[in-house]
C-alpha positions as CSV (number, residue, x, y, z in Angstrom):
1,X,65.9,124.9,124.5
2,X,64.3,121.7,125.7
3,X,61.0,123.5,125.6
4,X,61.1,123.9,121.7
5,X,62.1,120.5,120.9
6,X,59.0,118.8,123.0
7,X,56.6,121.7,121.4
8,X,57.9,121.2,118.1
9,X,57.9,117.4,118.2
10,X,54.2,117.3,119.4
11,X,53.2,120.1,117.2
12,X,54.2,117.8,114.3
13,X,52.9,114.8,115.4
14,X,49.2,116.7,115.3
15,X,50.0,117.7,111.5
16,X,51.1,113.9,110.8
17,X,47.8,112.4,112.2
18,X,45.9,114.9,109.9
19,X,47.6,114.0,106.9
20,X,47.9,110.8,107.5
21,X,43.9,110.3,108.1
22,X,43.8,112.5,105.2
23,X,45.3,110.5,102.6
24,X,43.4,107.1,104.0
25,X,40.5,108.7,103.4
26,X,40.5,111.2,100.9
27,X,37.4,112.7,102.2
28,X,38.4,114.9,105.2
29,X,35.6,117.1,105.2
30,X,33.5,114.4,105.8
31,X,35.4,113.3,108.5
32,X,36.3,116.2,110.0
33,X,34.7,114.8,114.0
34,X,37.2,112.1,113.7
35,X,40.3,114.0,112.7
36,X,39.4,117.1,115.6
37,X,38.4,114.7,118.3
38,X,41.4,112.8,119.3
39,X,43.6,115.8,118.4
40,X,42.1,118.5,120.5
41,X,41.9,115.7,123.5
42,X,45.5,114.4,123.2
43,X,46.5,118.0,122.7
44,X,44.3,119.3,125.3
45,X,45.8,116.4,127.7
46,X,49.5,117.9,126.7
47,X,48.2,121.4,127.7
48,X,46.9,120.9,130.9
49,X,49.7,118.3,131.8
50,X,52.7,120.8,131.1
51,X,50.5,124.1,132.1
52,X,50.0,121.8,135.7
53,X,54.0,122.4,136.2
54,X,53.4,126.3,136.4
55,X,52.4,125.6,139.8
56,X,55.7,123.7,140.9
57,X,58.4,125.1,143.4
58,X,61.0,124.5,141.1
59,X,61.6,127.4,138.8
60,X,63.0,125.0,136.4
61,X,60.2,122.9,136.0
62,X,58.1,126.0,135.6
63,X,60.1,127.5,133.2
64,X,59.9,124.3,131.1
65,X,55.8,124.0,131.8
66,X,54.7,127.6,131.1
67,X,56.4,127.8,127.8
68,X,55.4,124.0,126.3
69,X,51.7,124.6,127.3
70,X,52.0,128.0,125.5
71,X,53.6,126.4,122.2
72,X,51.4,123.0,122.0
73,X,48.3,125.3,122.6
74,X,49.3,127.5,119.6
75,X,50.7,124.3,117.5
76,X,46.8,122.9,118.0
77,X,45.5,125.8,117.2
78,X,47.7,125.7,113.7
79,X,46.9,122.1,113.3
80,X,42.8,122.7,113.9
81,X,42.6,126.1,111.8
82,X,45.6,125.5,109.2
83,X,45.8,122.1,108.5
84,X,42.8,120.8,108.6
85,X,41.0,123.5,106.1
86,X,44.4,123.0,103.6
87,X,43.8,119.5,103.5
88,X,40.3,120.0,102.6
89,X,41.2,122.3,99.8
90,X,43.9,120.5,98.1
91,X,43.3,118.2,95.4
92,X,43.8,114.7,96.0
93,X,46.5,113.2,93.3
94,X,44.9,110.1,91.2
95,X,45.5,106.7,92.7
96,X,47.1,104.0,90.2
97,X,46.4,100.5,90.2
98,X,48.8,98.2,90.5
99,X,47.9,96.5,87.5
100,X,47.7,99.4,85.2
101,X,51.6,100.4,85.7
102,X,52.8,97.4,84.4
103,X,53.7,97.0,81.0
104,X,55.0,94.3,79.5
């Protein structure tokens, strides 16, 4: 059970960064080096870091590694292939000024 709360918390935080770069921006396909970068590091980093913990004597420790490697592999695969081409694709929603919503 503690397995899908770490995968599912880092798998999120993956999505988060994308969006979040994406609405700064608005221009992700032009970015696209600096979105994939520090993602595929930080979650190649969490890959090899739990996957390191199949090798452990202690079947609890390995039953926690093997399955978290598994799941944040698969979540940056989702965030690389999913994400990134459905924030490309969706239409950016008009910015307002300050100064033009008020009304007096």
């Amino acid at each position: 059970m503690l397995s899908f709360r770490l995968v599912l918390a880092i798998g999120v935080d993956y999505g988060i960064y994308v969006v979040l770069v994406w609405q700064k921006t608005r221009h992700i396909e032009h970015d696209v080096a600096g979105v994939v970068k520090p993602v595929l590091l930080a979650g190649l980093t969490a890959v090899s870091g739990f996957g390191s913990l199949a090798i452990a004597r202690n079947p609890a420790l390995t039953g926690l590694g093997i399955p978290c490697a598994i799941g944040i592999f698969w979540s940056l695969v989702a965030t690389i292939f999913f994400t990134l081409p459905a924030m490309a694709a969706a239409k950016p929603k008009p910015v307002h000024s300050a100064s033009a919503d008020t009304t007096l």
